[in-house]
SERO-4910 file (N, C-alpha, C, O; in steps of 0.05 Angstrom, whole numbers):
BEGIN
 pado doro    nc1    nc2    nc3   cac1   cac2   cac3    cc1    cc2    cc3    oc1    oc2    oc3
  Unk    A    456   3633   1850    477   3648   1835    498   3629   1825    506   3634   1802
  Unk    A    510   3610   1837    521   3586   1835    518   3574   1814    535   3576   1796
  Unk    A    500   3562   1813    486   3551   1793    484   3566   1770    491   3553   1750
  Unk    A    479   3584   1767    473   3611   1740    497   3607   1733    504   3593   1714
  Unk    A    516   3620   1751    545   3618   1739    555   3602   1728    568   3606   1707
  Unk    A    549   3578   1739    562   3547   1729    550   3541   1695    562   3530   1676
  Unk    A    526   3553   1695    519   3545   1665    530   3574   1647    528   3571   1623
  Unk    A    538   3593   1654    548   3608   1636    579   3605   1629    592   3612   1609
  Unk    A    585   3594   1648    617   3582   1650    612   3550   1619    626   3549   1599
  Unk    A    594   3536   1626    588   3516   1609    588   3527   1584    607   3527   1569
  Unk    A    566   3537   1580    564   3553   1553    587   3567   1540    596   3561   1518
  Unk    A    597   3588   1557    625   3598   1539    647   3573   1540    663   3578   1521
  Unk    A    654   3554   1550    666   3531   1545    665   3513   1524    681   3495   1518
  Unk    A    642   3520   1514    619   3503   1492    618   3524   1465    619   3515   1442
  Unk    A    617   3549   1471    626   3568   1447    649   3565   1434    652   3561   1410
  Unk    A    665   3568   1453    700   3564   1450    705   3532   1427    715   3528   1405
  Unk    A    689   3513   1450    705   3489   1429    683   3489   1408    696   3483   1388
  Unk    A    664   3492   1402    650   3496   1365    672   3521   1351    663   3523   1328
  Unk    A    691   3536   1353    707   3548   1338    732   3520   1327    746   3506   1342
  Unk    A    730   3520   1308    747   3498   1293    776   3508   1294    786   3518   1274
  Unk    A    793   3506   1322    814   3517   1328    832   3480   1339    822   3458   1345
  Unk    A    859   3489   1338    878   3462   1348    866   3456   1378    883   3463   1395
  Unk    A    846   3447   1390    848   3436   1408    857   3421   1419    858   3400   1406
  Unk    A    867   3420   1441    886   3401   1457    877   3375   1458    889   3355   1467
  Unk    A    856   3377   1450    834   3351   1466    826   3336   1433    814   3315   1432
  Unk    A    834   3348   1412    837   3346   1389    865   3318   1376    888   3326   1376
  Unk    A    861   3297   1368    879   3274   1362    898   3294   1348    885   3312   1338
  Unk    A    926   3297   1345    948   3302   1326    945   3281   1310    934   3283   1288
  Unk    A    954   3258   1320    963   3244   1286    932   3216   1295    918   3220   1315
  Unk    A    928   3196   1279    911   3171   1277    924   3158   1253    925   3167   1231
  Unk    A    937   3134   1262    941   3107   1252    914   3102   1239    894   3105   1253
  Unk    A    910   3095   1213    891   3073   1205    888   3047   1224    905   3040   1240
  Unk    A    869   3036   1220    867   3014   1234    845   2994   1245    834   2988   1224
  Unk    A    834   2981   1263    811   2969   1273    803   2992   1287    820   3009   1291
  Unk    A    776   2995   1295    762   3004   1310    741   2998   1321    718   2993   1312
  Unk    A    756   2999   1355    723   2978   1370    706   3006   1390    710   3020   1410
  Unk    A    681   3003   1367    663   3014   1387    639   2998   1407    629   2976   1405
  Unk    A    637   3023   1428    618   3010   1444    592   3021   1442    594   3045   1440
  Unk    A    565   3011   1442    545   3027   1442    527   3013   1464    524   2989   1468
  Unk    A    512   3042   1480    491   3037   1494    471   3051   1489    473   3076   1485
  Unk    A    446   3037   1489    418   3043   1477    401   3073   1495    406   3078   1518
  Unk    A    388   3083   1485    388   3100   1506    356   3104   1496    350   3101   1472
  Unk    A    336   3110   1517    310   3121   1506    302   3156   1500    314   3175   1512
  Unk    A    282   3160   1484    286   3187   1472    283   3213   1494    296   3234   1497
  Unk    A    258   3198   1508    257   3214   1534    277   3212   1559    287   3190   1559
  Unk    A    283   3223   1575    299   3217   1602    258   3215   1620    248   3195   1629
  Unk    A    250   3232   1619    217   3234   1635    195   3210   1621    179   3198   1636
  Unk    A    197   3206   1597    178   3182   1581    191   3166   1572    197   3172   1549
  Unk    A    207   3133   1584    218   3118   1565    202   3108   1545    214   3097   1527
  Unk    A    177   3109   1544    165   3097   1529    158   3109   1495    148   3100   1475
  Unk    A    175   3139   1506    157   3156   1481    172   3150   1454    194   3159   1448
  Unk    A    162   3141   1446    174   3135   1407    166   3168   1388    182   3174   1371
  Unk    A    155   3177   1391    150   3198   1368    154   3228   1381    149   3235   1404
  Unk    A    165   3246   1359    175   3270   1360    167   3285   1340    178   3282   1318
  Unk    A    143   3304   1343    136   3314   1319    139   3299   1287    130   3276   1285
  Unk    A    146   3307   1274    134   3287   1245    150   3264   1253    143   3246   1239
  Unk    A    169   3256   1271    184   3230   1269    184   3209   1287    184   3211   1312
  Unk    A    185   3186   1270    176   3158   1301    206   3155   1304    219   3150   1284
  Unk    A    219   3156   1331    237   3143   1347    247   3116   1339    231   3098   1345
  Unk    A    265   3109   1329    263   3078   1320    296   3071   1337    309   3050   1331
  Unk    A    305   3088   1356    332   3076   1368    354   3096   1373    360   3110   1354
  Unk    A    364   3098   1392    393   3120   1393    410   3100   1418    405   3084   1436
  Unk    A    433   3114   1403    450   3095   1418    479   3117   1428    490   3128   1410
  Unk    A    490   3122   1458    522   3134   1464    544   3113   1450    549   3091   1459
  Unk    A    554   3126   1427    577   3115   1425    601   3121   1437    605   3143   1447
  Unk    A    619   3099   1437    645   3102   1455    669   3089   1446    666   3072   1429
  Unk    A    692   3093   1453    720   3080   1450    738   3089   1455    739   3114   1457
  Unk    A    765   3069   1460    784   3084   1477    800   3088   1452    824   3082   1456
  Unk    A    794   3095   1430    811   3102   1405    819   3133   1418    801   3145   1430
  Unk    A    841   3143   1415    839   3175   1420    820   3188   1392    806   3209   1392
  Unk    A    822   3173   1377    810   3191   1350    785   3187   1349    772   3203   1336
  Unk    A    777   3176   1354    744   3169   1359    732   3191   1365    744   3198   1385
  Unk    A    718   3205   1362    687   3225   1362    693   3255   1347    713   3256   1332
  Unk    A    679   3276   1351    690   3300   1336    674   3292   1310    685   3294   1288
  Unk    A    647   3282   1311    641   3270   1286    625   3295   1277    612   3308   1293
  Unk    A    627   3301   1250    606   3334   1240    597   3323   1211    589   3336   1192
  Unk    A    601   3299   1213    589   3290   1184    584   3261   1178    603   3246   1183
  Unk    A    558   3248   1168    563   3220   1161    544   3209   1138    526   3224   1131
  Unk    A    549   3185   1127    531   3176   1114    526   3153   1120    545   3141   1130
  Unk    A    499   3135   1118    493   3114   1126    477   3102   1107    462   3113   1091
  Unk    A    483   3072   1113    473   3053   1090    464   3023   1110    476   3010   1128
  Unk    A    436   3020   1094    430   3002   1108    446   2969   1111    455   2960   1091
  Unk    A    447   2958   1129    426   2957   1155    435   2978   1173    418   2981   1190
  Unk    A    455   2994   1177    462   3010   1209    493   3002   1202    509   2996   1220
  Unk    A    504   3003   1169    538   3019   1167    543   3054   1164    539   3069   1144
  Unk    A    552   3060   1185    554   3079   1190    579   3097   1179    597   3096   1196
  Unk    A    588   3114   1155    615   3124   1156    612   3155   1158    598   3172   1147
  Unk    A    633   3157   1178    638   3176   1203    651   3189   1192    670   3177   1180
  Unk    A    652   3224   1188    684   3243   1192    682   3263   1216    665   3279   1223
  Unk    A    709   3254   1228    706   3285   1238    721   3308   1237    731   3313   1215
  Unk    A    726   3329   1260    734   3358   1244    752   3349   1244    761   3372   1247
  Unk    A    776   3332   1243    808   3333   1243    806   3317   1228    819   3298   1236
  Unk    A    794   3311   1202    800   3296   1174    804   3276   1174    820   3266   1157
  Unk    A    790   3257   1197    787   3222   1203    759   3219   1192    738   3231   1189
  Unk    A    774   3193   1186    744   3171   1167    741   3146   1195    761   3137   1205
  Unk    A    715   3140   1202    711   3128   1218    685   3096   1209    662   3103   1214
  Unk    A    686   3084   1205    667   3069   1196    661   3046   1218    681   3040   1231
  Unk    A    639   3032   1225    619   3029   1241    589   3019   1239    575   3032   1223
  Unk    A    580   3004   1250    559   2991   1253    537   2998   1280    548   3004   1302
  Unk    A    511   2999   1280    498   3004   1296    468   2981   1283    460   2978   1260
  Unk    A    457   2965   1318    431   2964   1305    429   2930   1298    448   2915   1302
  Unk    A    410   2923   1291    420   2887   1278    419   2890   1257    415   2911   1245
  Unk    A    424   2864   1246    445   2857   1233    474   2854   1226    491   2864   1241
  Unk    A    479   2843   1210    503   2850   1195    514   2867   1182    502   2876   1162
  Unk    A    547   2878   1190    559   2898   1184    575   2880   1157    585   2857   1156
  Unk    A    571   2909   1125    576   2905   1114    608   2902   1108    617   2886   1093
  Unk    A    625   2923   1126    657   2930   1123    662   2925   1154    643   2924   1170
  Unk    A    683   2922   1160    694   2915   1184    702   2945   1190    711   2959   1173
  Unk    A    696   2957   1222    698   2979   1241    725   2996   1232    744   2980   1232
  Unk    A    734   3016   1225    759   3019   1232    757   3047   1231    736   3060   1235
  Unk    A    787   3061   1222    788   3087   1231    811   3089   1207    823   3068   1200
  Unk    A    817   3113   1194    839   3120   1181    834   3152   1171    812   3161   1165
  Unk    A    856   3165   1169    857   3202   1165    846   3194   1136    845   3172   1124
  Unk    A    839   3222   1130    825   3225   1095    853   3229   1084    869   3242   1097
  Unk    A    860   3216   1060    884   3221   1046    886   3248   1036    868   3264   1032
  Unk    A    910   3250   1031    911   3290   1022    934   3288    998    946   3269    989
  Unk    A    935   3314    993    950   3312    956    986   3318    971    989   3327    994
  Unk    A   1006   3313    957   1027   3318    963   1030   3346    970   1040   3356    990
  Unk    A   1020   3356    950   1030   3393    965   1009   3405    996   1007   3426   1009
  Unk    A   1000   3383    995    985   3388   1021   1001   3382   1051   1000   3396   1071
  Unk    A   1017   3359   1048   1029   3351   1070   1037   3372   1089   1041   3369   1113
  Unk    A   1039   3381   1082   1066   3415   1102   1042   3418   1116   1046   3407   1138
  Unk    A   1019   3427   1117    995   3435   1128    995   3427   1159   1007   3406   1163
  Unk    A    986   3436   1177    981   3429   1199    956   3407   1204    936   3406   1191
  Unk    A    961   3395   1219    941   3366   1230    912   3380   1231    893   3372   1217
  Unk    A    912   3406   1253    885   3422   1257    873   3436   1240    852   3450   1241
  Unk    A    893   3429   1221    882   3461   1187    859   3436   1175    841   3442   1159
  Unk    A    863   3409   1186    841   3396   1164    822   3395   1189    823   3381   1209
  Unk    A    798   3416   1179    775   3418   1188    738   3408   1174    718   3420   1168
  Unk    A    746   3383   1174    727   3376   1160    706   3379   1170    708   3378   1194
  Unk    A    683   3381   1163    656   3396   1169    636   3385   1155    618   3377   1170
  Unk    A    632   3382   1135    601   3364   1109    618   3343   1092    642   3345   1088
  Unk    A    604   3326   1083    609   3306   1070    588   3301   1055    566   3302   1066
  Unk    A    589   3294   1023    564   3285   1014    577   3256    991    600   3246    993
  Unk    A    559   3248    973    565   3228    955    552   3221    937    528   3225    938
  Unk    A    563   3209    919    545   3202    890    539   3171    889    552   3156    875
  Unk    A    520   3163    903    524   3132    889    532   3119    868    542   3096    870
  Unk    A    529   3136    839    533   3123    818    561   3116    814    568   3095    803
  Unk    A    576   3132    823    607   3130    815    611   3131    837    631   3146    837
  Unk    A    605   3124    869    615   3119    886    635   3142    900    648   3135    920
  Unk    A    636   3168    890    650   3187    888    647   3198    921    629   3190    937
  Unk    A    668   3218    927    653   3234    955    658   3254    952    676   3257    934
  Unk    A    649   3275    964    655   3308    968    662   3315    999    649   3306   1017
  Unk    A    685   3333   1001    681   3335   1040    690   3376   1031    704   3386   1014
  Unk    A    679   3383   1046    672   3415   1053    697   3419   1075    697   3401   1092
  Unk    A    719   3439   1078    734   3440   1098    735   3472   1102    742   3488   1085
  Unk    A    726   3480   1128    719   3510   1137    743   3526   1140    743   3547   1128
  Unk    A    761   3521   1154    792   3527   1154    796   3540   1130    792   3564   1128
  Unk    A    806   3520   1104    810   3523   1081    797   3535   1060    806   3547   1041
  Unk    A    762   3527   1071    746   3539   1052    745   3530   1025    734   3541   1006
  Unk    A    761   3502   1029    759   3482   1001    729   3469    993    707   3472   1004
  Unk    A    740   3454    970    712   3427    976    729   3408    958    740   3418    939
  Unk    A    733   3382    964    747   3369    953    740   3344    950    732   3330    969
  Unk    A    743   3334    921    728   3308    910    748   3279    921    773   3284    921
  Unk    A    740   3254    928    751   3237    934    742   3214    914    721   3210    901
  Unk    A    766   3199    915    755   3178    897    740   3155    905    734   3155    929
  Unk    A    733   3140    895    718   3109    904    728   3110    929    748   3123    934
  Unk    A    714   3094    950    732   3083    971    750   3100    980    770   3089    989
  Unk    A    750   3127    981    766   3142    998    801   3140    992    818   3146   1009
  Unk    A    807   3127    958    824   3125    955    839   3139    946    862   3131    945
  Unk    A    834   3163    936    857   3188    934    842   3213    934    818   3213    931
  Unk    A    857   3237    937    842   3262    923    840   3261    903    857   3248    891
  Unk    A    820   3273    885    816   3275    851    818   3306    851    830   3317    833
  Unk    A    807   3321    873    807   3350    864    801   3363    882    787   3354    900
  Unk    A    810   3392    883    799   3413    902    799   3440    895    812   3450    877
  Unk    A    783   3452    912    778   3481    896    762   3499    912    742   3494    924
  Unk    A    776   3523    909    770   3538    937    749   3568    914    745   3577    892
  Unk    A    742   3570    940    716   3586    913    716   3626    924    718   3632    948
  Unk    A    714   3640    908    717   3666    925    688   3672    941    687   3687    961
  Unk    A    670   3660    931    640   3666    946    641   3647    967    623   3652    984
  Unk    A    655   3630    973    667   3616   1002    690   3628   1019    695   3620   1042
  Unk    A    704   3647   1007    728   3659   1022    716   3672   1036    720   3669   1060
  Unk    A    693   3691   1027    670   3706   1033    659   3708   1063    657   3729   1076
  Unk    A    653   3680   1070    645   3666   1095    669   3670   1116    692   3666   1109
  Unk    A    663   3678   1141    676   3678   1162    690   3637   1163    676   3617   1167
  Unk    A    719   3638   1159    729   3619   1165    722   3589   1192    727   3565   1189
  Unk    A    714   3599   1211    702   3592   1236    671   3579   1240    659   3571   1260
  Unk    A    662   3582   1206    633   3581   1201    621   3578   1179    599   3588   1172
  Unk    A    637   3560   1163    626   3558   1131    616   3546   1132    596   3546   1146
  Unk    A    627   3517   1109    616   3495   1095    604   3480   1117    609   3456   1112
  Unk    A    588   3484   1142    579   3462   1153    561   3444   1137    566   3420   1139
  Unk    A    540   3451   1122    527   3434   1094    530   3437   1074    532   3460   1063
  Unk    A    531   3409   1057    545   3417   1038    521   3388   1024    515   3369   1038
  Unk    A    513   3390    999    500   3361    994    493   3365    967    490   3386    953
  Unk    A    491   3347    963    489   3335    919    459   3330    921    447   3315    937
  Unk    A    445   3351    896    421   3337    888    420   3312    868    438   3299    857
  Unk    A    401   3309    867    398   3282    840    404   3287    815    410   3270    797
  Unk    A    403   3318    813    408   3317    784    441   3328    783    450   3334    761
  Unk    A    460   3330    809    489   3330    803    497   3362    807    518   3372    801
  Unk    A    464   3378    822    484   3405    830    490   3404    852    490   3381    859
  Unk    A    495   3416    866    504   3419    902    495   3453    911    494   3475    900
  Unk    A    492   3443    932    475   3468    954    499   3465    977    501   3445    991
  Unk    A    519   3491    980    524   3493   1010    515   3517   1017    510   3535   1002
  Unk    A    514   3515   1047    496   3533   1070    516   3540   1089    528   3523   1102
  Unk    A    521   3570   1091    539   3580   1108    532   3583   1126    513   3598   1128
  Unk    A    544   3568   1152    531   3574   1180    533   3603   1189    516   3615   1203
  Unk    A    555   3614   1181    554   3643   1197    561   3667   1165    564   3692   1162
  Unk    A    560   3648   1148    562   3678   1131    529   3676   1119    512   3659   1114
  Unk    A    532   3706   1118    501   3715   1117    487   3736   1100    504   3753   1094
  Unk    A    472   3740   1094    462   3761   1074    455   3788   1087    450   3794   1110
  Unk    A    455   3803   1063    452   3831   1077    424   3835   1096    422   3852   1114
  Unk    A    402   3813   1088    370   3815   1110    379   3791   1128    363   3777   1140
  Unk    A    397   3789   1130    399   3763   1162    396   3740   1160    393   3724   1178
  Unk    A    396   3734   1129    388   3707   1114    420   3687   1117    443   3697   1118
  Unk    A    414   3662   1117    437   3650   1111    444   3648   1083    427   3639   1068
  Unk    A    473   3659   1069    478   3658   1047    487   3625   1034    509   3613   1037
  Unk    A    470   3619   1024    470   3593   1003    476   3593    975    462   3604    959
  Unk    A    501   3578    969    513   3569    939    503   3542    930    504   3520    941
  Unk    A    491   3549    901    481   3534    885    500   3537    862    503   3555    847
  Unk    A    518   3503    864    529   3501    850    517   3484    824    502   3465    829
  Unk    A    523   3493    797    512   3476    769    523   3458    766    518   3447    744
  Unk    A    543   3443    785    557   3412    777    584   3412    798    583   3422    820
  Unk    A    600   3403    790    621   3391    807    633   3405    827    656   3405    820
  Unk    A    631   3418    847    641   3445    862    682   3436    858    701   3449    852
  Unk    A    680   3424    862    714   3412    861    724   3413    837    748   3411    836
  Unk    A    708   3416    809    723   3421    784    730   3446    782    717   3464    794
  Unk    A    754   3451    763    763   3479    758    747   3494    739    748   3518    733
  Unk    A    730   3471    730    720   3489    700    683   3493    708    667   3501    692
  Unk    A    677   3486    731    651   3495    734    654   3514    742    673   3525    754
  Unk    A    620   3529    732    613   3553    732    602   3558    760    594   3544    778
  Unk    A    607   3591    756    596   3608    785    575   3588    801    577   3565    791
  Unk    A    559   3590    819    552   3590    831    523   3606    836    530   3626    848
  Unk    A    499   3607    834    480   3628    838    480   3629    873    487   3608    883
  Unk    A    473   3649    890    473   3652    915    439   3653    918    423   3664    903
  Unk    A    433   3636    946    408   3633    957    403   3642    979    422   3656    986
  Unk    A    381   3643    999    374   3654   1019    369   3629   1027    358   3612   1013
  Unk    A    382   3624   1065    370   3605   1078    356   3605   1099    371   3610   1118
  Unk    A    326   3602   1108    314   3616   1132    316   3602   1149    294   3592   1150
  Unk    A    334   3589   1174    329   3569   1191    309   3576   1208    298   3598   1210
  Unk    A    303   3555   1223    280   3565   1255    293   3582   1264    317   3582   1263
  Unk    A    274   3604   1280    285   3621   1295    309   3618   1313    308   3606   1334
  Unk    A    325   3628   1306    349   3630   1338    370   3608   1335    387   3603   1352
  Unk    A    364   3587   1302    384   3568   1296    402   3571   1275    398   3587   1256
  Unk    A    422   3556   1277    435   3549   1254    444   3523   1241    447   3500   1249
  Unk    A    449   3535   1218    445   3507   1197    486   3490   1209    508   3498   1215
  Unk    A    469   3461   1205    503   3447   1218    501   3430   1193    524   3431   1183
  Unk    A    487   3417   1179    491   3395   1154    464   3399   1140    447   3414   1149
  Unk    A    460   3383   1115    439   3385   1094    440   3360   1078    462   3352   1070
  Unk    A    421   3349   1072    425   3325   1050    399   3324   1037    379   3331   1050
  Unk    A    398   3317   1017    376   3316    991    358   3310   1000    368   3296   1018
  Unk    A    330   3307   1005    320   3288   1005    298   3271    982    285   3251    987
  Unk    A    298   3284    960    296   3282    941    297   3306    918    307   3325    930
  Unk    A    291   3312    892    294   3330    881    283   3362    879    289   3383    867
  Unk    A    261   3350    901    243   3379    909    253   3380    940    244   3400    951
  Unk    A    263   3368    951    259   3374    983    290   3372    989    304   3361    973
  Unk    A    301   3383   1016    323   3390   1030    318   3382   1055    298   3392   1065
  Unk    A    335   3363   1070    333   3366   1097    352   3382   1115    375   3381   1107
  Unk    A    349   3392   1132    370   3411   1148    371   3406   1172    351   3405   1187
  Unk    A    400   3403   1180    396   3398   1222    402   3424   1225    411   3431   1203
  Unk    A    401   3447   1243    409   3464   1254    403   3459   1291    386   3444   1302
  Unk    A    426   3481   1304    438   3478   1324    431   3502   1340    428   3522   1326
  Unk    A    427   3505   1358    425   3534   1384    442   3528   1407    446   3505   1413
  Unk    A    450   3546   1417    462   3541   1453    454   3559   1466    465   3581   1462
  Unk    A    435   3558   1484    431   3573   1503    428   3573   1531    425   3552   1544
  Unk    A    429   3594   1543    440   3580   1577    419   3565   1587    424   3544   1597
  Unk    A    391   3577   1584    373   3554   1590    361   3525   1588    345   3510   1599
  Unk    A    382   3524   1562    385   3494   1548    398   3482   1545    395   3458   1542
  Unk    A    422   3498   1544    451   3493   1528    439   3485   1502    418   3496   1494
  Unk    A    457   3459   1484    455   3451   1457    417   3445   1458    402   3440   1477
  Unk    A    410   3448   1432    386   3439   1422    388   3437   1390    408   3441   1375
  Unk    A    364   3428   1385    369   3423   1347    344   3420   1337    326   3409   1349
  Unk    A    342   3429   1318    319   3417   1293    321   3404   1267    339   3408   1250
  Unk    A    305   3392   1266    308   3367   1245    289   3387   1227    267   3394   1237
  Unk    A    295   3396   1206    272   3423   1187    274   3402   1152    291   3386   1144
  Unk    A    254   3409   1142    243   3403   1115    251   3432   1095    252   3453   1108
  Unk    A    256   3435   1067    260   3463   1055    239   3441   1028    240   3418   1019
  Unk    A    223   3461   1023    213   3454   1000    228   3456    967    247   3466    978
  Unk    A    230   3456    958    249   3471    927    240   3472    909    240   3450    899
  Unk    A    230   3488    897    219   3502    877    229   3480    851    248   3464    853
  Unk    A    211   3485    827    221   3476    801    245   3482    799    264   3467    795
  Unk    A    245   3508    801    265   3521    785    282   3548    806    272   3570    811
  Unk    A    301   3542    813    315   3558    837    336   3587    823    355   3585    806
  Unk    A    324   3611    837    329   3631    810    352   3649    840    352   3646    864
  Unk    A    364   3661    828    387   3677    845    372   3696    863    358   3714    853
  Unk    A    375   3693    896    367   3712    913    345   3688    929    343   3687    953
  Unk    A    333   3670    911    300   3664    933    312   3652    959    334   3641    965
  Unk    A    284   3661    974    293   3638    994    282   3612    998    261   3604    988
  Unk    A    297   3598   1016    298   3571   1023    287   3573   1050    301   3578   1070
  Unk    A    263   3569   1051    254   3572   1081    244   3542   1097    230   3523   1089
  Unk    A    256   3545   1123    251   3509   1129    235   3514   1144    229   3534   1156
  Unk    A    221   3478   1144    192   3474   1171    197   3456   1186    201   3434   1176
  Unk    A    197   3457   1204    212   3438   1233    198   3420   1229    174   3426   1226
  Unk    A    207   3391   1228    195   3365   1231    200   3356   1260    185   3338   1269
  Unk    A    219   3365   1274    219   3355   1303    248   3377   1312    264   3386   1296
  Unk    A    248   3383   1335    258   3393   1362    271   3373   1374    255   3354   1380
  Unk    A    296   3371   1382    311   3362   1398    319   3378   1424    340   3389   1428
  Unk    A    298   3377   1440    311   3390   1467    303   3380   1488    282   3367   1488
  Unk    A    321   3385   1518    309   3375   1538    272   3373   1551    255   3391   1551
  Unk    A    271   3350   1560    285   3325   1567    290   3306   1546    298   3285   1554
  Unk    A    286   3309   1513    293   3297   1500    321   3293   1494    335   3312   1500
  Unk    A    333   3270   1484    362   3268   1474    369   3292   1460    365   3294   1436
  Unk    A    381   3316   1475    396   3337   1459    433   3343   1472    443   3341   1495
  Unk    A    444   3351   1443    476   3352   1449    481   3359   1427    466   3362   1408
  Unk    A    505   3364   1429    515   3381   1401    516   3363   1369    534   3354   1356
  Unk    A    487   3365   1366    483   3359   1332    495   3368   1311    484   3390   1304
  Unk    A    510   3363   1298    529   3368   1273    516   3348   1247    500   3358   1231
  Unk    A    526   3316   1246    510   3302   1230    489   3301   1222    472   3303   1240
  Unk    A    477   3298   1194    451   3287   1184    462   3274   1161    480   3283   1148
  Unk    A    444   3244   1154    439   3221   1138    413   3227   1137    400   3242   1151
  Unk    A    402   3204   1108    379   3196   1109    393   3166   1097    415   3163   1087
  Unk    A    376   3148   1100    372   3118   1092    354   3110   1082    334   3124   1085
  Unk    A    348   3082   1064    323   3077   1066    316   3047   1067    328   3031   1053
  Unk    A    293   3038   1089    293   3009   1096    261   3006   1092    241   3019   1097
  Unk    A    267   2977   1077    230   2979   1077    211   2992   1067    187   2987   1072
  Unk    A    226   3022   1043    211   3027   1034    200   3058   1054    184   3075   1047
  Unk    A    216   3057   1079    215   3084   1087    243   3100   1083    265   3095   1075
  Unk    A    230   3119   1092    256   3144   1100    273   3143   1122    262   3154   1141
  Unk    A    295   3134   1126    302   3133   1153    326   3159   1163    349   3160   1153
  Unk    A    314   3181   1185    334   3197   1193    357   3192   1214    349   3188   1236
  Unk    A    379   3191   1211    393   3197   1231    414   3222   1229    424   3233   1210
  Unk    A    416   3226   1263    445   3251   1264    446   3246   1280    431   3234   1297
  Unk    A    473   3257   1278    498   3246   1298    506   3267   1316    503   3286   1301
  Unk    A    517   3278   1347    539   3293   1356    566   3290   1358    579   3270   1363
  Unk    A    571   3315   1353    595   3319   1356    613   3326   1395    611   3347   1407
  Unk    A    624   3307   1402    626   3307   1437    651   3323   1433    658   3323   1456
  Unk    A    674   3341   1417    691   3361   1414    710   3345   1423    727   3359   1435
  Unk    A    717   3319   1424    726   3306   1445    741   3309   1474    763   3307   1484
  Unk    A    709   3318   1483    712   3330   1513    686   3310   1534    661   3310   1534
  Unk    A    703   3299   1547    686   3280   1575    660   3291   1573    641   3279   1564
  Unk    A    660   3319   1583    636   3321   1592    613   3326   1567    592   3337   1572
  Unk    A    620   3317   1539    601   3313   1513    598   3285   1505    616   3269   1508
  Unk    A    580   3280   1498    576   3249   1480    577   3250   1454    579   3272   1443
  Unk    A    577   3225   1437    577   3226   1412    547   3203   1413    549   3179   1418
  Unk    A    520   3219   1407    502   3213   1404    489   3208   1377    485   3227   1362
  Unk    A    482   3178   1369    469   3178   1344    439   3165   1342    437   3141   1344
  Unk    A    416   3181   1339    394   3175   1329    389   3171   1310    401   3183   1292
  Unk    A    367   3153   1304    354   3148   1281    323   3154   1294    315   3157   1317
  Unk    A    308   3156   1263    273   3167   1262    275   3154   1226    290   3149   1207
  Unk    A    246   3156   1239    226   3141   1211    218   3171   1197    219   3187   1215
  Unk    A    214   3180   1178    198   3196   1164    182   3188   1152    185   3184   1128
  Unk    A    151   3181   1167    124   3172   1152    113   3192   1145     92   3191   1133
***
């Protein structure tokens, strides 16, 4: 009975901090600055160190990150570029950048808040709840999704100013506590976000298909989609994986598991018409005794000519969570 209790005690402890509320355990302010992390290698199994592969994906490395930065972890979004530069956000509107892996790191480690527009300042430290992040290579551009606000707001090169933001009424829509967790740019320059908890009238996740810049004032509506995750999950990030395909992490907590996740594939039609759905197919399961914890992040990379996955956790910055980052091959 002890035991029973102790994990239902865990779990509602674990409900509580995924609500994007001022946590105590939450940084107030972060200095820009150096940032030294630590990483230890970890194997996929705790029962098989040996095992490399997970349903469609070969194991190629995970590592606990660490540091005595207070602002360090709370990570729900990243992008990565080869060899293993890692840039980090988490829910309190820090940019975190980072290396994992050999080689050579392209930028030196550090840490600094996302810049904000002057009429923003008054805002509270906890109101910036950042949640998805995506980007344009060509113009170097970024997008970050904030659930609080219910914005999406364009950044310039290098994270050097706001360019724009824009709050949408089919995002007001969404329970505040549970929006923009994915948010991601196709190739040809529309964007797909995936409401974690707002939902369609058949139990579908409600998905916005935007026709171009979600952050301009002068783009048009939005068509709404259906998102089917695996049973019993929800969607936490999304990124392209090319012009027909979607990748999706989604998340579960349950007492028998606590956190778990799936790494899912969405196929995409030619042509994406208002209402269809988006139905995903699990390429791999993250659950015990495998490396599982609260998955928020997904990247893709590419080295060699493969696909390379990684995601990241989010540790709420609470002791008893990690900030865990794997990578996998997609052969």
């Amino acid at each position: 009975m002890a035991k029973g209790m102790s994990r239902i005690l865990i779990v509602l402890a674990l409900a509580i901090l995924l609500l994007p509320a001022p946590h105590n355990s939450k940084p107030a302010t972060v200095q820009p600055g150096a940032l030294l992390v630590t990483t230890r290698a970890l194997p996929l199994s705790t029962n098989d160190p040996a095992l490399r592969r997970v349903g469609a994906l070969a194991y190629l490395g995970g590592w606990e990150l660490r540091s005595a930065n207070p602002g360090f972890g709370g990570i729900s979004a990243m992008l990565v570029s080869p060899p293993g530069d890692v840039l980090a956000l988490s829910d309190s509107g820090i940019l975190m950048g980072l290396h994992v892996g050999p080689g050579e790191a392209r930028r030196r480690p550090f840490i600094a808040p996302l810049p904000i527009r002057p009429q923003d300042r008054d805002r509270p430290w906890w109101a910036w709840d950042s949640e998805s992040l995506t980007h344009d290579r060509a113009t170097d551009r970024y997008w970050v999704g904030f659930e609080l606000q219910q914005a999406i707001c364009r950044y310039a090169p290098g994270f050097a100013r706001v360019e724009a933001c824009r709050t949408w009424p089919q995002i007001m829509a969404w329970p505040p506590t549970g929006s923009i967790e994915s948010l991601a740019r196709l190739p040809d320059g529309r964007f797909i976000a995936i409401g974690e908890m707002g939902m369609t009238a058949d139990g579908r996740h409600d998905t916005l298909l935007f026709p171009g810049d979600p952050a301009e004032s002068d783009t048009a509506d939005p068509i709404h989609l259906r998102y089917t995750p695996p049973q019993g999950y929800r969607p936490t990030d999304a990124v392209a994986l090319d012009a027909r395909h979607l990748l999706v992490l989604n998340r579960r907590l349950t007492l028998q598991e606590l956190f778990t996740a799936t790494i899912a594939i969405v196929d995409l039609p030619e042509r994406l018409e208002p209402g269809m759905e988006l139905k995903a197919r699990t390429l791999a399961r993250l659950a015990p005794p495998l490396l599982a914890d609260n998955f928020e992040g997904l990247a893709i990379s590419r080295e060699n000519g493969r696909t390379i996955i990684w995601v990241v956790s989010d540790d709420n910055h609470e002791f008893f969570q990690r900030t865990l980052l794997l990578k996998f091959a997609l052969d």
